[in-house]
N, C-alpha and C positions, 0 to 999 in steps of 0.2 A: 664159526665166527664169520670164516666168509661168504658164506652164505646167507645170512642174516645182511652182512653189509650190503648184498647185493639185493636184497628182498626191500631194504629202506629206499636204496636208491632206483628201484622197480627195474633193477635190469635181470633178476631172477629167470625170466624169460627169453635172455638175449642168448645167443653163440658163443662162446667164451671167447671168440677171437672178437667180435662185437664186443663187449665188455670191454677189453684190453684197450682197445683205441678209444672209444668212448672216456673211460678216464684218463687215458695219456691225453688225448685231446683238452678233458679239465682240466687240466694240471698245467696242460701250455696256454690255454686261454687265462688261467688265474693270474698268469704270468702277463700276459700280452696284456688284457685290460686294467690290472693292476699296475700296471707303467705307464700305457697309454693315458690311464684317467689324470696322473701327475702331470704330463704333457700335455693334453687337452686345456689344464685349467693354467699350465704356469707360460705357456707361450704368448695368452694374452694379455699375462698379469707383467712379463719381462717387458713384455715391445712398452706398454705403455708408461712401463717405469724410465726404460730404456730413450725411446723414440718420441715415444706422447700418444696419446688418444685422439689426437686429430689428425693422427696418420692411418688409423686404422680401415678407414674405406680405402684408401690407395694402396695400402698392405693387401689387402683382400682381392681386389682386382689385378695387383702383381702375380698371385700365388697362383693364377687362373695361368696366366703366360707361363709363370715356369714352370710350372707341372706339365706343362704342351710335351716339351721337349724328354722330361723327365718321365714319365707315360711310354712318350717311343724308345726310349733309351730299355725301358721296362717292357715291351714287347719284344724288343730285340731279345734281351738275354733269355725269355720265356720259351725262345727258340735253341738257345744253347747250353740251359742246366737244365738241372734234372728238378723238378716241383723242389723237394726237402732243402737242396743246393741252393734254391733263389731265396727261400724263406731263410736259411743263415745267412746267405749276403748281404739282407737287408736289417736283418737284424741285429747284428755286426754292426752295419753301418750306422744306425742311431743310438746302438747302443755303444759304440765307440764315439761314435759324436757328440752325444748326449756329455759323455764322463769331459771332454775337450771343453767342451759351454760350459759347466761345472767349474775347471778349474779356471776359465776366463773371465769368470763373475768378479772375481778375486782385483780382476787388474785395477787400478786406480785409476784408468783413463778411461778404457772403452767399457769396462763393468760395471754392478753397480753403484761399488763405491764413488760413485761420479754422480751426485742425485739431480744433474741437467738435463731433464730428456729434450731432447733434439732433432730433428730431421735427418741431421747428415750423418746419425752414427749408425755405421753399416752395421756392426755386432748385432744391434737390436732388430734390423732388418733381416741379418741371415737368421736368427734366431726363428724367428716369425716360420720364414721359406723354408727352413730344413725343419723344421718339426709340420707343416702342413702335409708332409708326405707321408707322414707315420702311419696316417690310417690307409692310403692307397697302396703302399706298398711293405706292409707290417702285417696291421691289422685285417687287413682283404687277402694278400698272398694267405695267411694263415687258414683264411676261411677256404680260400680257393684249395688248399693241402689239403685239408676237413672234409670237404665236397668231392676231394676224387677218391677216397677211401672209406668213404660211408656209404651203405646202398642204401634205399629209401622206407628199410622195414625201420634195419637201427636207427637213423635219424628221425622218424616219428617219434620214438618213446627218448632218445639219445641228447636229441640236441636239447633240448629241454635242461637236460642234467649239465650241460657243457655251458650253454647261457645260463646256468645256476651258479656253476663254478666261476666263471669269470664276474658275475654280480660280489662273490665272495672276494677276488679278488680286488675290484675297483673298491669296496667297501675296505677292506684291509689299509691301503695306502690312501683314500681319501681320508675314511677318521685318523690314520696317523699326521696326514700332513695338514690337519682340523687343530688337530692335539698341541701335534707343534709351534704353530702361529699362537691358539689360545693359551698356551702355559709358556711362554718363550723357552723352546726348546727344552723345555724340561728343565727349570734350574734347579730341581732338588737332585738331577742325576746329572746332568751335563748344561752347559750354558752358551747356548748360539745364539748370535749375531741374526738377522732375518737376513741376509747373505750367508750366513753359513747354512740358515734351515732351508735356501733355495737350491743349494750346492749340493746337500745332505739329500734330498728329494732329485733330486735329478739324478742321482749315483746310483739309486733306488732304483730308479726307472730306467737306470741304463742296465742296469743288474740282470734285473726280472725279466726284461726283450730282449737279452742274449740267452736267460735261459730256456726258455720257451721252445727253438727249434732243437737245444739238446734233449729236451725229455723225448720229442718227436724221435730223435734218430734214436733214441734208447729203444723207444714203441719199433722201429725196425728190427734191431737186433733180438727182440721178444718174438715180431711173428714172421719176421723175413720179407723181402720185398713178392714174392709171388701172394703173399696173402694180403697186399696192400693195395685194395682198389676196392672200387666202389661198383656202383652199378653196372653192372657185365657189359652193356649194349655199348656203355658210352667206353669200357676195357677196353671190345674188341677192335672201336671204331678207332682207339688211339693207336693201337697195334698197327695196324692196317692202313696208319697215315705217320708214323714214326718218320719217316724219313723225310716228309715233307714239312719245309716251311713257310707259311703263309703270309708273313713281311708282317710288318710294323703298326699298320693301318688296319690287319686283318680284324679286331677288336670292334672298332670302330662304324667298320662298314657292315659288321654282323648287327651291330643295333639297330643300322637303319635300315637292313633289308627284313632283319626276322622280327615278325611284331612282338612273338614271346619275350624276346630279349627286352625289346622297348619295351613293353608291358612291364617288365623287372625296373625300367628305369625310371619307368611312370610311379611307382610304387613307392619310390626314392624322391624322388619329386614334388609330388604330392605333399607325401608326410612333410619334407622339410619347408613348403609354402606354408601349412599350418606353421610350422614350427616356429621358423624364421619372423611370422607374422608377434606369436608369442614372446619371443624372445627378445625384442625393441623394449617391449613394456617389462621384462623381467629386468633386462640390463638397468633401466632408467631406475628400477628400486632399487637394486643393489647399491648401484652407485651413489645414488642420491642417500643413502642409508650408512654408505663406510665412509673413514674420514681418512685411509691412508690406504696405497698399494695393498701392504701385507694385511690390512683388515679387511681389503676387499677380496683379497686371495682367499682368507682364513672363511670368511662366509661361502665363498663357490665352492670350497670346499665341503663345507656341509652340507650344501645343498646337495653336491654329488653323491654324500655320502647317503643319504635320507633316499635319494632317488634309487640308487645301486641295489640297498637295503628292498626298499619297494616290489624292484625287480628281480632279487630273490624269491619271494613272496610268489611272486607271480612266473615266475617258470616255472617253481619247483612243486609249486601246488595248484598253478592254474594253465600253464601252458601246455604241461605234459600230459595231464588228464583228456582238456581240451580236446589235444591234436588226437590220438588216441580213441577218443570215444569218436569224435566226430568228422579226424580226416584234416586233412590240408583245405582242401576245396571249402567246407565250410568256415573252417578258422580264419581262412582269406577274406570272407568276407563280412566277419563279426569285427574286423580291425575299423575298418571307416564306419560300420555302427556304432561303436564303443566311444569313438573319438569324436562323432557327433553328438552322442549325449556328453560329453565332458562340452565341446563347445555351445554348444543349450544353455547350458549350469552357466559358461563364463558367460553370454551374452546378459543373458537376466539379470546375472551378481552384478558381474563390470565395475570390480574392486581390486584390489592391490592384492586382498587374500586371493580372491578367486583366480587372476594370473599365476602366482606362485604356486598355487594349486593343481592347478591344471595343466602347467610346465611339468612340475614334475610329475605328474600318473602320463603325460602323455608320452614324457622321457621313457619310463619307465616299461609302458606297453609298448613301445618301439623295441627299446633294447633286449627286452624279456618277453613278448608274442611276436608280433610281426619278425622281429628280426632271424629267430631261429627259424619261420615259416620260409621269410626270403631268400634266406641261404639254403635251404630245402629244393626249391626254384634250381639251381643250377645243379642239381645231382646226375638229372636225363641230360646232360648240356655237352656237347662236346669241350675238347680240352682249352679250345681256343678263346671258347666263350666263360668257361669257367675262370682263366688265370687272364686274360687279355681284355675280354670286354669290361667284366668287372670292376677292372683294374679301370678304365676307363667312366663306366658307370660314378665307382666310388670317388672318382676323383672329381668329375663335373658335373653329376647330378644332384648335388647338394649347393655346388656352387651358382647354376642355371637357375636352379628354383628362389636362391639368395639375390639374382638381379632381376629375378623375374618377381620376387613379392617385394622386392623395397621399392617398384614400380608401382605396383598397387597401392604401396603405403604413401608412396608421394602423390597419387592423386589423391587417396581419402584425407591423405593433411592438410590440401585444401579446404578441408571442412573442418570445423570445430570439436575437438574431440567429446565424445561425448554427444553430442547433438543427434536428431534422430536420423540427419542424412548418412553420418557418420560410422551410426550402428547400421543402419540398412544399408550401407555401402561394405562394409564389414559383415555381416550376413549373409549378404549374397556373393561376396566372395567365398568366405566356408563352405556356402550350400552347395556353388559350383565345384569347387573342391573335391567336397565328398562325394557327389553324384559323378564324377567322371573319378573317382577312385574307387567306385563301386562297381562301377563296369567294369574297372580293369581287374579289379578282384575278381571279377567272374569268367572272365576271360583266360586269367592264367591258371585257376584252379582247374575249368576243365581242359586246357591244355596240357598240366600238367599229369593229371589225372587218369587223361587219357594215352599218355606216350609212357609211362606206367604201367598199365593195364596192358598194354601191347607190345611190350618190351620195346619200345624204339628211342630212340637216340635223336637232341635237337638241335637243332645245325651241323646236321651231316650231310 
């Protein structure tokens, strides 16, 4: 029988100690993305119940600052626990903070029982600020743990399986907290309040991101810490600098001296200038389509749910094969092919459908291709650049390319939407896009490829 199971899941092939991590790792991403996904959609649904929706640009440009400090605070400690150590810390921490917000909902003044949103209420501001760390220091430690105990055979046929799992999971507690809003709480079984199904959803998600680093430390007690590393070059290079710490900033100044690194961040970048651009026109439907917080919460939930769904699809049947037959290096660079012909399709349409469309398979090809291929990227990586730069990457390279295209978008708003200047102003931003993410697709695939093939180690 388990044999079979492992023949479905194509690791038939793998080391049995490859196997063991490979699903301890699904099991904790089902966990991490399956909370994270509640978090992603209910942080913007609180603030603006909370605060208003006219705070949300100055929310967004806060969360740049605090994360400054929060970042260095997070290279510090990457110098004084152990990988497994930082990933419960942090997961602890939202997920003990999480369960705190939860029962604060409650309060009759600064919750939501208070349906005034405001400017001056802090709750809704912390709320915003401590969940915008979740993916840099959660979600990314997690991957960073991932990447120094996978070598580069298992994570070709592996990560596939792991961004399968964690689709499973985001699909899990999206359709639940879909369910929730559309049936109010179930009242043929229990009967919530849409404060209680936000409290009920957050407890969820605090649950799940504490469990996550406990299956990891189970995965240690199964194969012992000597069997727990990844690519040998980047092992022996950590052995051999164990005693040294690189300071706070080291992160940071490895992006801007190693182009691979920047290449990694370019790739993050990019994607999110499309994305970000997409995303103006998705918000403006949704919104203009729900008539209240919780029915606009209950839609982004399906949407999640529909996308997660998607991205199962596309790991588990097209990612894996994909990587597999054809390699990292070409898979790098069928990702800005693929998402040029999706942007083709929307220019021509240039409809309400074809946005919604397009958002989500682009969603989807992020989280389920590119994204197992990028995390692949940091295997040959040293340790500083795996848990540090990263850590830096994920936290302001989504947010750069978010001031860097609502730039673009306020010039082409000088034009008439729609109008031909508009679209050829829109055009030739994509085209630029893609072409300068096509190079860097080629760039890192034979960089990677080739420090691979020759066992060596980057940023050593």
């Amino acid at each position: 029988m388990r044999q079979l199971i492992y023949w479905l899941l194509g690791l038939i092939n793998f080391k049995e100690e490859d196997r063991i991590k490979i699903i301890s790792l699904g099991i904790a991403f089902f966990c991490v993305i399956g909370g994270y996904t509640i978090i992603k959609e209910m942080k913007d649904a609180l603030f603006v119940s909370i605060v208003g929706s006219a705070y949300l640009g100055k929310v967004k440009l806060l969360s740049m600052l605090v994360l400054i400090p929060a970042t260095l605070l997070y290279a510090k400690l990457v110098d004084r626990m152990s990988r497994l150590t930082l990933l419960m810390f942090y997961a602890l921490l939202y997920g003990i903070g999480g369960i705190v917000i939860a029962l604060m909902l409650m309060h009759p003044t600064i919750g939501l029982a208070n349906a005034v949103a405001c400017g001056d209420r802090t709750f809704g501001w912390f709320i915003y600020l401590f969940y915008e760390g979740a993916n840099p220091f959660v979600v990314s430690v997690c991957w960073a743990y991932a990447n120094s105990i996978t070598n580069p055979g298992a994570a070709r046929g592996g990560y596939a399986l792991v961004i399968a799992a964690s689709k499973l999971g985001g699909m899990f507690t999206a359709l639940g907290a879909y369910l929730l809003f559309a049936y109010n709480g179930f009242g043929w079984f229990m009967h919530l309040s849409s404060i209680g199904i936000y409290q009920l959803l957050l407890v969820v998600a605090s649950v799940m991101l504490c469990l996550a680093p406990y299956y990891l430390y189970k995965l240690t007690g199964l194969l012992g810490h000597d069997k727990l590393h990844g690519y040998q070059a980047a092992q022996d290079h950590e052995e051999n600098q164990k005693d040294k710490r690189t300071g706070m900033l080291s992160g940071l100044f490895m992006i801007l001296r190693n182009p691979y690194i920047f290449g990694i961040f370019g790739m993050i970048f990019l994607y999110e200038s499309v994305n970000v651009m997409l995303g103006y026109l998705r918000l403006i439907v949704l919104s203009g389509a729900s008539e209240s917080i919780a029915d606009l919460t209950e839609t982004m939930f399906w949407q999640r749910f529909v996308f997660h769904s998607l991205g199962l699809i596309i790991s588990f049947f097209g990612t894996r094969l994909l990587v597999q037959r054809l390699g990292e290096r070409v898979c790098l660079m069928l990702i800005p092919l693929l998402i040029g012909a999706l942007l083709i399709y929307f220019m021509l349409a240039y409809d309400q459908t074809a946005v919604l469309i397009v958002f989500t398979i682009l969603q989807a090809l992020n989280y389920a291709f590119a994204g197992p291929l990028r995390e692949s990227l940091y295997i040959p990586t040293v340790k500083d650049i795996r848990f540090k730069s990263k850590a830096w990457i994920d936290s302001f390279g989504t947010r750069a390319s978010k001031a860097f295209s609502a730039t673009v978008f306020d010039i082409l708003a000088r034009f008439t939407p729609g109008s031909p200047l508009f679209l050829a102003g829109s055009a030739g931003f994509f085209a630029g896009v893609l072409m300068l993410w096509t190079v860097d697709a080629w760039y890192l695939g034979k960089t990677y490829q080739k420090a691979i093939d020759n066992n060596e180690v980057i940023g050593g």
